[in-house]
VEXSE-184944 format. One record per residue (C-alpha): residue number from 0; residue in three letters; x, y, z. Coordinates in steps of 0.1 Angstrom, whole numbers, plus 5000, padded with zeros to 4 digits. Layout:
BEGIN
{nr NUM; rest ALA; X X; Y Y; Z Z}
...
This chain:
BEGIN
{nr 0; rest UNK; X 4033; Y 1696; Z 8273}
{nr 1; rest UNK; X 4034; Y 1698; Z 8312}
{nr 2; rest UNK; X 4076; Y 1702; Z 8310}
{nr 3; rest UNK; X 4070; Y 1728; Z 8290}
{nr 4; rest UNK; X 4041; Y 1746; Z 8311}
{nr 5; rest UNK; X 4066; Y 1738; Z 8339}
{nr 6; rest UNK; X 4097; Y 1756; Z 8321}
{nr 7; rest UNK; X 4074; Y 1785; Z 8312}
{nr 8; rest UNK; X 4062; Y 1788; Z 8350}
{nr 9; rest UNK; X 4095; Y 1790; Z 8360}
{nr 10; rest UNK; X 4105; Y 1814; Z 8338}
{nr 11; rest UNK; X 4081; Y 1838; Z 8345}
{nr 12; rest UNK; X 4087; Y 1830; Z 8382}
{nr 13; rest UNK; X 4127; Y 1844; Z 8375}
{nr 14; rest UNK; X 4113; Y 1873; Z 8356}
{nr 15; rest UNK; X 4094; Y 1885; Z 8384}
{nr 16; rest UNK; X 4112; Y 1877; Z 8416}
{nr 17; rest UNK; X 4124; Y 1909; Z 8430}
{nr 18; rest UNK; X 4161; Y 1911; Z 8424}
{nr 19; rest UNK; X 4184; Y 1917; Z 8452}
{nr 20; rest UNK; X 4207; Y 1945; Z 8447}
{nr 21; rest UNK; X 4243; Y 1944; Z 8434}
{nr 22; rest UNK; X 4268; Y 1964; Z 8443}
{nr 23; rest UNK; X 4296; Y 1975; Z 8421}
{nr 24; rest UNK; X 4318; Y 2007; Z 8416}
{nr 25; rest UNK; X 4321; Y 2021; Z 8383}
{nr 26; rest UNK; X 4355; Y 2033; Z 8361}
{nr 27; rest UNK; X 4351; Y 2066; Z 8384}
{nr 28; rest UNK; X 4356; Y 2047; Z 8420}
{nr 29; rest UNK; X 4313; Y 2059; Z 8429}
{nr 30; rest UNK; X 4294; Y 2025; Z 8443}
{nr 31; rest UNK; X 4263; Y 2020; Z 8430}
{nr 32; rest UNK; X 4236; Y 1998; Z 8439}
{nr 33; rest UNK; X 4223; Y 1978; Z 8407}
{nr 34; rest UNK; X 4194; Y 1955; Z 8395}
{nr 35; rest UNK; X 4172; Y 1969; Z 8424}
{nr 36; rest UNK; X 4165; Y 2002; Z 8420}
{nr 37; rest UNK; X 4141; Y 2018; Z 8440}
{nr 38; rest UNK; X 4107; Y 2031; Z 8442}
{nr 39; rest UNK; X 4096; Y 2039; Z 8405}
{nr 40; rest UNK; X 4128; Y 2037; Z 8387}
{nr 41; rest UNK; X 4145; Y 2012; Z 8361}
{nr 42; rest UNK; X 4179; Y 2006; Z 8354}
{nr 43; rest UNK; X 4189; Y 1999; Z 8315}
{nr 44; rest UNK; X 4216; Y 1974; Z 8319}
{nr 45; rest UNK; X 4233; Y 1974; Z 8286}
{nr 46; rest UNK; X 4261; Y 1949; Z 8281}
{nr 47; rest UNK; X 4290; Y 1963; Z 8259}
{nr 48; rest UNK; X 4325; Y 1951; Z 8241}
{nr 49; rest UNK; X 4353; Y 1976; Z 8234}
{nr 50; rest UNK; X 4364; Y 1954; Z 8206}
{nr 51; rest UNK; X 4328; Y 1948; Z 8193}
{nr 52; rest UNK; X 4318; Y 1965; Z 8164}
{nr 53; rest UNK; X 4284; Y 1963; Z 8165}
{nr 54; rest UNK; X 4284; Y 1971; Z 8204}
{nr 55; rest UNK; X 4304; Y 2004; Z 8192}
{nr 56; rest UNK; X 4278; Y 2006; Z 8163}
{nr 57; rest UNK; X 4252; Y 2011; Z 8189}
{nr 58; rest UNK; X 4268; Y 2036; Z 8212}
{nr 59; rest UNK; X 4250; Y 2065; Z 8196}
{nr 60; rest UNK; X 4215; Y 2053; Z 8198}
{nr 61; rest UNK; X 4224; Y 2044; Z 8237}
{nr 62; rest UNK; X 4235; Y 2076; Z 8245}
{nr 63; rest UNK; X 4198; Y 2089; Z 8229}
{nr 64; rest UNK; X 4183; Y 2065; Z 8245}
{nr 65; rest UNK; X 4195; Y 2068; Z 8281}
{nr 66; rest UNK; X 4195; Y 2108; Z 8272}
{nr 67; rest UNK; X 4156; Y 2109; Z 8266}
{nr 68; rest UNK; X 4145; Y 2085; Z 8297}
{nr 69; rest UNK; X 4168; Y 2100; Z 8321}
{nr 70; rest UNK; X 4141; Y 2125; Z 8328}
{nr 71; rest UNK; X 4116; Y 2097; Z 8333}
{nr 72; rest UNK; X 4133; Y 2077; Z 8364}
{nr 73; rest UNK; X 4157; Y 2048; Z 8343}
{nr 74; rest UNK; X 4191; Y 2050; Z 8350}
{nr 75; rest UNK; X 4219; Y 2039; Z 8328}
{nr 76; rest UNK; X 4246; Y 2017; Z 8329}
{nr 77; rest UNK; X 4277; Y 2002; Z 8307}
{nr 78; rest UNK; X 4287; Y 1971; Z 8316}
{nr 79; rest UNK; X 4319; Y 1958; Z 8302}
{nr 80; rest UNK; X 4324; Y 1920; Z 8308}
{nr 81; rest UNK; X 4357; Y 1919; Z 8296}
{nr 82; rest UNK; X 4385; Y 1947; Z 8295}
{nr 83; rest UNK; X 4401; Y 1968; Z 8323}
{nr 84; rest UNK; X 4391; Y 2001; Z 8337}
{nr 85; rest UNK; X 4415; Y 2019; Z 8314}
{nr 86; rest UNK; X 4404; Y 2002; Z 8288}
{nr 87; rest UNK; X 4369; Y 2013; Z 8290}
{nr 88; rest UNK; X 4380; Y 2051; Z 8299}
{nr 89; rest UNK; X 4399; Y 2051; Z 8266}
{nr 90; rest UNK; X 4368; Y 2033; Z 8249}
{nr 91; rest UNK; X 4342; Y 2062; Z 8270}
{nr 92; rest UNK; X 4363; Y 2086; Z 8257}
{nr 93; rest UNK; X 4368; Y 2075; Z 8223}
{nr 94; rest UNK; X 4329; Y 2072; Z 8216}
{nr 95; rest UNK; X 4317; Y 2104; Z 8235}
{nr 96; rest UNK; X 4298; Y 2084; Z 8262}
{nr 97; rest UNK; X 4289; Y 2105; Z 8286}
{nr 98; rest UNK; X 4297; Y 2108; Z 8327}
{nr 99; rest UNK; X 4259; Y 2102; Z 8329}
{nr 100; rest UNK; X 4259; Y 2067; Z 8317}
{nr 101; rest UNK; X 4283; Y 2050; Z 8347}
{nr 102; rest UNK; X 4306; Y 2026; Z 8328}
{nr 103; rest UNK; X 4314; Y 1992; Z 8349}
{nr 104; rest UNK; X 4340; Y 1969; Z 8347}
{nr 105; rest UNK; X 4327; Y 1933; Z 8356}
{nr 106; rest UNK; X 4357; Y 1916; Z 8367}
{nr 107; rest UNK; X 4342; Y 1891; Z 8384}
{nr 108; rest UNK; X 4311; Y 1882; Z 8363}
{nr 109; rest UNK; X 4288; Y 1890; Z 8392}
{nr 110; rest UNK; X 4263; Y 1913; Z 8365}
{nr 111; rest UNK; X 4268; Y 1888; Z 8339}
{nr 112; rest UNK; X 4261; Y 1860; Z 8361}
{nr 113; rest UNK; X 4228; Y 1873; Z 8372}
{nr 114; rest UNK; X 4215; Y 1888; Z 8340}
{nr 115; rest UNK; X 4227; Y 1864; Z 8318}
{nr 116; rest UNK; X 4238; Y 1883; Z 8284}
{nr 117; rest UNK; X 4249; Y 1861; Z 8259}
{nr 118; rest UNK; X 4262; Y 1886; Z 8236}
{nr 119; rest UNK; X 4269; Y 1921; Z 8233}
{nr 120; rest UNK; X 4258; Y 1947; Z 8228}
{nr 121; rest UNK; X 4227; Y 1933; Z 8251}
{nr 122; rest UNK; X 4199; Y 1956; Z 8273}
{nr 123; rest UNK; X 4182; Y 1944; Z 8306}
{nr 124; rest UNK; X 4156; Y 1963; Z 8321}
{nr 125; rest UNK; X 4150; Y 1962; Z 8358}
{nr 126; rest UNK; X 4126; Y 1974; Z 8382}
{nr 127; rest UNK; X 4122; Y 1971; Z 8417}
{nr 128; rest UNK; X 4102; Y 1942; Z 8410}
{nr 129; rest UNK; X 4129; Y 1923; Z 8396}
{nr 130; rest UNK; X 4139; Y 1918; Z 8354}
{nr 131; rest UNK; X 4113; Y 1933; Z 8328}
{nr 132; rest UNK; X 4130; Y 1925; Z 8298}
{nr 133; rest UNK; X 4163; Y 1918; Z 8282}
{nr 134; rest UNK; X 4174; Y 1913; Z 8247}
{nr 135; rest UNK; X 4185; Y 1933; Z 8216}
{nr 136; rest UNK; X 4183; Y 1968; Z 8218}
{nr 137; rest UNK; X 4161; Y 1969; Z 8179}
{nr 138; rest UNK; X 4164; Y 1950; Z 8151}
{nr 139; rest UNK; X 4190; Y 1968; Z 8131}
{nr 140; rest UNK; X 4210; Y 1933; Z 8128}
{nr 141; rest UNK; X 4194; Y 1909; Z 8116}
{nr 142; rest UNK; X 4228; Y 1883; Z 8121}
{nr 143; rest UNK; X 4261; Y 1893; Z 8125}
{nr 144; rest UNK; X 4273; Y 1910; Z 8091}
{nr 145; rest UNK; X 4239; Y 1918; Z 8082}
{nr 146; rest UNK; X 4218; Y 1948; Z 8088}
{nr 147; rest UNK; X 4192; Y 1963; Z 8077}
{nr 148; rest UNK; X 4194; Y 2006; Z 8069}
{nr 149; rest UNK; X 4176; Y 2014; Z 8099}
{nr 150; rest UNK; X 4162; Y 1995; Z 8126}
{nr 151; rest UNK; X 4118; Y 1987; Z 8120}
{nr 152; rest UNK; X 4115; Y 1979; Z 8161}
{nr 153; rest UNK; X 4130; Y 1994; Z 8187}
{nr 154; rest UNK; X 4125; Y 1969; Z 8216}
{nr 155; rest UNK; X 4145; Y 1989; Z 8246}
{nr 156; rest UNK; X 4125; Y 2017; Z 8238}
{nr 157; rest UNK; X 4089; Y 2002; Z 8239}
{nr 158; rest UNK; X 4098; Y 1980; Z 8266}
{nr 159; rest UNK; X 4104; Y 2012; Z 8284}
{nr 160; rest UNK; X 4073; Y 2027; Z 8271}
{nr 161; rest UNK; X 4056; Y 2002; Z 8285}
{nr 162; rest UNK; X 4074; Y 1996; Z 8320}
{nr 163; rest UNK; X 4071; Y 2034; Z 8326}
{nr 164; rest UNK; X 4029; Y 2031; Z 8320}
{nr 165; rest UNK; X 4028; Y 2001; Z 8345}
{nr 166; rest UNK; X 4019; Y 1975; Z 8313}
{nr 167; rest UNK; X 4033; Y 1945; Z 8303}
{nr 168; rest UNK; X 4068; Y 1940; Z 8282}
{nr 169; rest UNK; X 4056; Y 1917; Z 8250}
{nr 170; rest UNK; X 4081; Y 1902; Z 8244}
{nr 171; rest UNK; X 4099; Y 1902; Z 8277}
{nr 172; rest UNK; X 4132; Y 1882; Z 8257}
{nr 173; rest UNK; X 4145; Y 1889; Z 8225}
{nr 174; rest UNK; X 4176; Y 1872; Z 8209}
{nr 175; rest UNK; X 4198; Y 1897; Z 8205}
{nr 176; rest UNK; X 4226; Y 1899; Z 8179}
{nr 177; rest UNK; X 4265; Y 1908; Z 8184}
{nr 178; rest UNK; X 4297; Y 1894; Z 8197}
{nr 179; rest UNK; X 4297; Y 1864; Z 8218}
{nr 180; rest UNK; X 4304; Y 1870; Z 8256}
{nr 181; rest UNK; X 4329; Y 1844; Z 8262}
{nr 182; rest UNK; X 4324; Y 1822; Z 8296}
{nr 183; rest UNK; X 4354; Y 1824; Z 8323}
């Protein structure tokens, strides 16, 4: 009982220790200051596979995503764990994602590191305050190979529904569902 009381402590203690800011450079050579972002905003830290079906599976309802909160002060990001920067062009290109969704390389596993994705496709939310949330994006797959027609909850979304009102992300963690992001 007190272990666990212990482990849940310090989990919520991670969750809301301000981050410190990472800097990375996107596909296009602009710098950008992650994890951090300031005043109001929140960056939606989605983790991506070029060779992932379901992570390609979910590029459209990214782009809607990221295309309807833009407005509202959450930035977008693409990161790549794997892959090269041509690579991911040819991917960007391939599934229409737009200039306005920075795509990033992370050679040196600095983002995954820090966020700790296990899979991908795989959203993080972050506020100056540190990480709100990070999991699945909805519950479309329900395991790999399975899905259902269309997805019942739509976790990014109502965690940014509620991050944007100033309320509490329940549940902060989801498992999400996808390709395994292989340790280096």
């Amino acid at each position: 009982m007190v272990s666990g009381l212990i482990s849940l402590f310090l989990a919520v203690l991670a969750t809301a220790m301000p981050s410190r800011p990472i800097q990375v450079r996107d596909v296009d050579g602009k710098p950008w200051s992650l994890l951090a972002p300031a005043g109001n905003q929140l960056d939606l830290v989605l983790f991506l596979a070029t060779d992932c079906p379901i992570s390609n599976r979910y590029l459209p309802e990214i782009k809607r995503t990221c295309e309807e909160y833009s407005s509202r002060g959450v930035r977008c990001f693409a990161v790549y764990p794997d892959g090269n920067d041509a690579e991911v062009i040819r991917h960007r290109q391939e599934y229409g994602v737009p200039p306005t969704i920075p795509s990033i390389v992370d050679r040196d596993r600095v983002l995954v590191r820090t966020v700790a994705p296990k899979v991908t496709p795989e959203a993080a939310i972050y506020s100056q305050a540190g990480r709100l949330y990070r999991g699945r994006i909805d519950d479309l797959y329900i395991d790999v190979g399975r899905s259902r027609r269309e997805a019942t909850r739509h976790d990014v979304r109502l965690a940014l529904d509620a991050a944007l009102r100033g309320k509490a992300i329940e549940p902060s963690e989801t498992e999400a569902i996808g390709c395994t992001i292989v340790e280096h």
